[in-house]
C-alpha positions in Angstrom: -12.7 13.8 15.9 -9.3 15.2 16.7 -6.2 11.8 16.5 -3.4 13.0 18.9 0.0 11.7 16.9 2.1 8.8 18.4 4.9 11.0 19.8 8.3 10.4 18.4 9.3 8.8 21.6 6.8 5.9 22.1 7.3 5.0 18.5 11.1 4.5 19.3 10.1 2.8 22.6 8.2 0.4 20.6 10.7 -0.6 17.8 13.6 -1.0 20.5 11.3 -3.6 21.7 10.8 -5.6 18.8 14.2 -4.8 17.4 15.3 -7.0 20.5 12.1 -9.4 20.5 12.1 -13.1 18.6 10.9 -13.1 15.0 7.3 -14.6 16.2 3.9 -12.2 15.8 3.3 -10.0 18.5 0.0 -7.8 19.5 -1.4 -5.7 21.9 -3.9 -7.5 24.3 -7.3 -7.4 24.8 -7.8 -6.4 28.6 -11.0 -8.3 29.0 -9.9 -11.8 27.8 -5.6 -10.9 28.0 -5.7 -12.6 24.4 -4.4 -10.5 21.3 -7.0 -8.4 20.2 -6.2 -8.6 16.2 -3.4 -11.5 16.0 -5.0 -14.9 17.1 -2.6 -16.6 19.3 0.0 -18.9 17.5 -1.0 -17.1 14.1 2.0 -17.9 11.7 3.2 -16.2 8.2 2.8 -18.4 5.7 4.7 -18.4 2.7 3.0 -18.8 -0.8 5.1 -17.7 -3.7 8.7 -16.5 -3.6 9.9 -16.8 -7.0 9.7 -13.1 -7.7 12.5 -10.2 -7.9 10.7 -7.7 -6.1 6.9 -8.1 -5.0 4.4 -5.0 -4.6 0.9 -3.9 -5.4 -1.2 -7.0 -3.7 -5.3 -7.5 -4.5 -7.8 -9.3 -5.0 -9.8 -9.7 -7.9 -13.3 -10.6 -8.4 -12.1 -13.8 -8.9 -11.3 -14.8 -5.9 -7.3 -14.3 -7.4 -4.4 -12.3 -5.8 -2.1 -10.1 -8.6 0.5 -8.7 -7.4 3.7 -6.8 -9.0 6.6 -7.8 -9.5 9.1 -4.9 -9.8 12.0 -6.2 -12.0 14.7 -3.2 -11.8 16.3 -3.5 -15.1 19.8 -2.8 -13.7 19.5 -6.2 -11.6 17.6 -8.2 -13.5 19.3 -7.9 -16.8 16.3 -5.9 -18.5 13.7 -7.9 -17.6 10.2 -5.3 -18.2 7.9 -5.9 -15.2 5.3 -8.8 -14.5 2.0 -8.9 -12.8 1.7 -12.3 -11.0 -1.2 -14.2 -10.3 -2.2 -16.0 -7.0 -4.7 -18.7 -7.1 -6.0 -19.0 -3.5 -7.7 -22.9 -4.9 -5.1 -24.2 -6.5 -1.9 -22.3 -4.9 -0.7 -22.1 -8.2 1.1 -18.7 -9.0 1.2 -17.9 -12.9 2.8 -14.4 -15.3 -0.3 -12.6 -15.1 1.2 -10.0 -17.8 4.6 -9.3 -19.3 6.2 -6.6 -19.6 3.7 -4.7 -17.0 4.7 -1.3 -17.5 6.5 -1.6 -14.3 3.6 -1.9 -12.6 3.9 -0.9 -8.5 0.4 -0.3 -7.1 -2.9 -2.4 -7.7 -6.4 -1.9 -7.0 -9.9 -3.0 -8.6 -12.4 -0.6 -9.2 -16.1 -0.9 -8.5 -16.7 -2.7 -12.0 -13.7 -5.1 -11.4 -11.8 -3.8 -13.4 -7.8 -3.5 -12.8 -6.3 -0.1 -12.3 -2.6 -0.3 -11.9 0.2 2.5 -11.1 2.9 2.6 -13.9 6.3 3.5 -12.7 9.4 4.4 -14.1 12.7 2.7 -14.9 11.2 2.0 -18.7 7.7 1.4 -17.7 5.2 3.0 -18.6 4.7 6.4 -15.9 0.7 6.3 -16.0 -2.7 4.7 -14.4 -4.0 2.4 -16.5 -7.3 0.2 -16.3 -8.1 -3.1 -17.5 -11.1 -5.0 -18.5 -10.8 -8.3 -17.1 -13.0 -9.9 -19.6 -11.6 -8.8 -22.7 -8.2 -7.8 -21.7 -7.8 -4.4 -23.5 -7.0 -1.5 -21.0 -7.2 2.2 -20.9 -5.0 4.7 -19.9 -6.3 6.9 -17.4 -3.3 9.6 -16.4 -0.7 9.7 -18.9 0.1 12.9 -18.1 -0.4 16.0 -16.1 -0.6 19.7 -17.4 1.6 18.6 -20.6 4.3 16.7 -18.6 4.6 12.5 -17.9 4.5 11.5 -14.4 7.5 11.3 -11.9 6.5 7.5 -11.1 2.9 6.6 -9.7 3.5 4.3 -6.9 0.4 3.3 -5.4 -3.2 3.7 -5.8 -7.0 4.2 -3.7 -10.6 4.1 -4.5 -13.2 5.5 -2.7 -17.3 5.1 -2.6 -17.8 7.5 -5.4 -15.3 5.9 -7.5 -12.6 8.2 -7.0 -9.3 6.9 -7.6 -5.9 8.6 -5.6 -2.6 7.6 -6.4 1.0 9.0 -5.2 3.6 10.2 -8.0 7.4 9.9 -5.8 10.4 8.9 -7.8 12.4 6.5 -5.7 14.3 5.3 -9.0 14.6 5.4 -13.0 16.7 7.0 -15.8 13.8 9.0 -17.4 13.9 12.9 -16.9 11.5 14.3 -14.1 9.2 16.6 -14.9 6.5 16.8 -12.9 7.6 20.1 -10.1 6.3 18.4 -7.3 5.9 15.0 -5.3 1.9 14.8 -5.7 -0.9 13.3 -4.7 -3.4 13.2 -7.4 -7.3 12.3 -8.3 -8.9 11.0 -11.3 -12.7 11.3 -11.3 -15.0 9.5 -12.8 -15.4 11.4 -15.9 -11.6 11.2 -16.4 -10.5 14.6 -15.0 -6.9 14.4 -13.3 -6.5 17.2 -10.8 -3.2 17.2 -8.1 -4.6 17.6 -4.5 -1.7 17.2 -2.1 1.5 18.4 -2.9 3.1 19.1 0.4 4.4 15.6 1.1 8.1 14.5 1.0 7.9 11.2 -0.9 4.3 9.8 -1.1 4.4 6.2 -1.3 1.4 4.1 0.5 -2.5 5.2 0.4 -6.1 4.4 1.1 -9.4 5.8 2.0 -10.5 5.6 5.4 -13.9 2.9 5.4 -15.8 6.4 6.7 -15.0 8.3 3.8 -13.6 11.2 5.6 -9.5 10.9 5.9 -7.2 10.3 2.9 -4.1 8.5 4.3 -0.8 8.8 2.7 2.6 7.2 3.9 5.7 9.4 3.5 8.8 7.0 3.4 12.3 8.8 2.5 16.1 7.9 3.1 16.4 10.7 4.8 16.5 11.5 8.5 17.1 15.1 8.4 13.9 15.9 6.5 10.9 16.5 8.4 8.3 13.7 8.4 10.3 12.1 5.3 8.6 9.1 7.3 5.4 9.0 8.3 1.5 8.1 8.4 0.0 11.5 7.5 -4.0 11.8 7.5 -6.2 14.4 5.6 -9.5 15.6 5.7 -11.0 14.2 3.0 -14.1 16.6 1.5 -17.1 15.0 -0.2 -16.0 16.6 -3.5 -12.9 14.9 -3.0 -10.6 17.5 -1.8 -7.9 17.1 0.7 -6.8 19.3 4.0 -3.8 18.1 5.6 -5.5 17.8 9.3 -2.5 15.9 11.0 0.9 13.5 11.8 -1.0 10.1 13.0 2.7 7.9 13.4 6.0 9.8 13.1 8.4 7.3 12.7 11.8 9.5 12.2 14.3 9.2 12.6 13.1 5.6 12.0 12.4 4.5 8.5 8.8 4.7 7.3 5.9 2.8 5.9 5.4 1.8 2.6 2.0 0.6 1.6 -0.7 -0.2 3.8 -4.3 -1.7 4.2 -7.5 -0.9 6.7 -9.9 -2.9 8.5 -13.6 -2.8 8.9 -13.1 -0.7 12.1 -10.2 1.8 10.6 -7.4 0.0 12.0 -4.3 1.0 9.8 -1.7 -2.1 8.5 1.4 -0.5 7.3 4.4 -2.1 5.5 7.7 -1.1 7.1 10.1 -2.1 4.8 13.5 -1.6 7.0 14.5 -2.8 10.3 12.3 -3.7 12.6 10.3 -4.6 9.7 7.2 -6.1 9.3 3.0 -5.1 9.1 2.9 -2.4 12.1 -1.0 -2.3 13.0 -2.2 1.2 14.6 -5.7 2.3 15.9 -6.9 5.3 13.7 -6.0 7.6 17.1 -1.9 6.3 16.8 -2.6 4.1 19.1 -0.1 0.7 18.3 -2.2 -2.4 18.8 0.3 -5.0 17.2 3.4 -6.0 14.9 3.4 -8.9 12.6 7.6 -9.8 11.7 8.2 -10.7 7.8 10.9 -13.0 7.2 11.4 -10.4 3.8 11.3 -6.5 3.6 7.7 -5.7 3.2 6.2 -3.8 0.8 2.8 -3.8 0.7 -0.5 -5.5 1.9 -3.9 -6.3 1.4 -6.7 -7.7 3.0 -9.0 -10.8 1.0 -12.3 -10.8 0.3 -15.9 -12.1 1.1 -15.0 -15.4 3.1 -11.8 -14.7 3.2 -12.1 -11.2 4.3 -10.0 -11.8 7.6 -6.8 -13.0 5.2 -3.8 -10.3 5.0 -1.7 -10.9 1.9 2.1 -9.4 2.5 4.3 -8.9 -0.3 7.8 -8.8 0.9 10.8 -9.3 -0.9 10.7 -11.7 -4.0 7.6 -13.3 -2.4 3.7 -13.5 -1.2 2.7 -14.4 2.1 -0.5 -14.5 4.1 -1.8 -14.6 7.6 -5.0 -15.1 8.9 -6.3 -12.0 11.3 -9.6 -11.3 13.8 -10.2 -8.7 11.6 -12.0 -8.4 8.3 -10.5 -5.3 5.8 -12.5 -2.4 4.6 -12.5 -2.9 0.4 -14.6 0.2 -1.1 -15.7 -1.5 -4.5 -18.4 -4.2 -2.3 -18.9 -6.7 -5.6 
C-alpha cells in the first residue's frame, strides 16, 4: 500500500495549534460517537518515578516490571556511570536495577525474555548486549563492526524471526568515532551483524511494524538546514530482513523531530517529541495525526505494557516515568 507523507505544512498547522493549546491531552475524534478515538476522555499523565537524571529506553519484562535508563551524562552528573531502573507496577516501588549500565539508552526483551540493551557512549560501553534474567550474566552481541567500535547505539527492535535492529547516531561522548556512517544495523539470530540503512541523518527511534513489512526509523537532528534531519521515515522491510527506503511518513522540519516511539495492535505510531510542542504525537500508519498527549518533561521514549495491561503507555521524559492509560493495546513482537 502506498502512505502519502503528512506534508510539511499540516504538520506545522498542527503544532501551532498545540503550541497555543492548554497542557491537557488532546485527540482526534471518532466521527461516529465525537469521542476521542485513542485518548479516553479526561485521561491524565500520571507521574511514577522522577528521581532520575535523564530517563530513556522503557519496557517491560516478563515480569510484569518496567526498566528503563537512566542516562547519567558524566559532565552533569559528576561521573556518575549509567543506571537501569526498575518499575514495579504492584508495589510502585522504583529500585537501581544495574549500576554502572554501560550507558545504557535503548531497551527491548527478546523472544526468550531476555534483556537486550543499546550501549552508548560518553564511557559506556558502545555495544548490544543481552541478559539472562535468571542468572544475570549477559552477552555481548555487537561489539564491533568491520574492526571498528560503534558511534553510539541508541535504540533497539525485534521482529517475529527474532531479528534485532538498532540505530548507531552520536548525539554525544568524548570517544573517537569510527564507524563512516550513521547506520542502521541487524543482528540475526546466529549472531551475524550486517549494516542495512545507512542513508539516514541521525537515526534515533525504531520499531517493526506488527505486519512485518516496514522498518520505521526516527531521524531527529539539531539542524534545520538538513534535509529530513527530522523525521518518521518508513522502509520496506524484506523477509530476509533487508531494508528499501520506500518513503517520508511525518516530516517535521523545520520542527524538531521524534525520538523514540511505540506501535499499537492496528500500526498506529506513538512518537516521543522531545522539544517544543513536546509530548507522544500519535499518527495513523498513512501520516494521518489522530492525537497529542502533553508531557509535563521532554520525552524521550515510550512503550506500551503488557498482557492486561496491554492498553498502558509508559513515557519517559526528563528525570522521570510516567504512564497513561489508552483505547489502544501495543503491538510487542516477543508474545510470552
Amino acid at each position: 500500500m502506498i502512505r502519502k507523507s503528512l506534508s510539511c505544512t499540516a504538520v506545522i498547522h498542527l503544532l501551532l495549534l498545540l503550541l497555543v493549546a492548554p497542557l491537557s491531552v488532546a485527540s482526534a475524534q471518532d466521527p461516529a460517537t465525537g469521542h476521542p478515538s485513542i485518548i479516553p476522555p479526561g485521561a491524565r499523565v500520571e507521574l511514577l518515578f522522577d528521581g532520575a537524571y535523564f530517563t530513556e529506553g522503557p519496557a517491560v519484562g516478563p515480569d510484569g516490571s518496567v526498566y528503563f535508563s537512566d542516562i547519567t551524562g558524566t559532565a552533569s552528573t559528576d561521573m556518575q556511570a549509567g543506571h537501569i531502573w526498575r518499575f514495579d507496577p504492584t508495589s510502585g516501588e522504583t529500585v537501581v536495577f544495574r549500576s554502572p549500565s554501560g550507558m545504557a539508552n535503548g531497551i527491548i526483551f527478546d523472544h526468550e525474555g531476555r534483556m537486550v540493551v543499546a550501549e552508548g557512549a560518553d564511557f559506556g560501553g558502545r555495544r548490544v548486549t543481552r541478559t539472562d534474567m535468571a542468572s544475570g550474566k549477559a552477552t555481548i552481541l555487537a561489539g564491533l563492526y568491520e574492526g571498528h567500535a560503534f558511534n553510539a547505539p541508541n535504540d533497539l527492535a525485534i521482529d517475529e524471526a527474532g531479528r534485532i535492529y538498532f540505530t548507531d547516531p552520536r548525539y554525544f561522548g568524548h570517544e573517537p568515532v569510527e564507524q563512516p556512517v550513521r547506520g542502521v544495523y541487524r543482528i540475526d539470530p546466529d549472531g551475524a551483524v550486517s549494516l542495512i540503512i545507512s542513508d539516514v541523518v541521525m537515526p534515533n527511534g525504531i520499531l517493526v511494524s506488527p505486519d512485518q513489512k516496514t522498518l520505521y526509523v526516527a531521524s531527529v537532528f539539531r539542524d534545520d538546514t538538513t534535509e529530513l534531519a527530522n523525521a518518521l521515515l518508513a522502509y520496506d522491510l524484506a523477509a530476509d530482513g533487508s531494508a528499501s527506503f520506500r518513503e517520508t511518513v511525518v516530516d517535521f522540519s523545520p520542527e524538531y523531530g521524534p525520538d523514540g516511539m511505540a506501535v499499537d495492535v492496528d500500526g498506529n505510531l506513538y512518537l516521543a517529541r522531545p522539544a517544543d510542542p513536546m509530548g507522544v504525537f500519535i499518527f495513523a500508519p498513512d501520516g494521518t495525526a489522530l492525537g497529542h498527549i502533553p508531557t509535563p518533561e521532554s520525552v524521550k521514549n515510550v512503550t506500551f505494557g503488557r498482557n492486561d495491561d496491554s492498553n498502558l503507555l509508559y513515557i519517559a521524559a526528563g528525570g522521570s516515568l510516567y504512564r497513561i492509560r489508552l483505547r489502544k493495546d501495543g503491538y510487542h513482537a516477543p508474545k510470552w
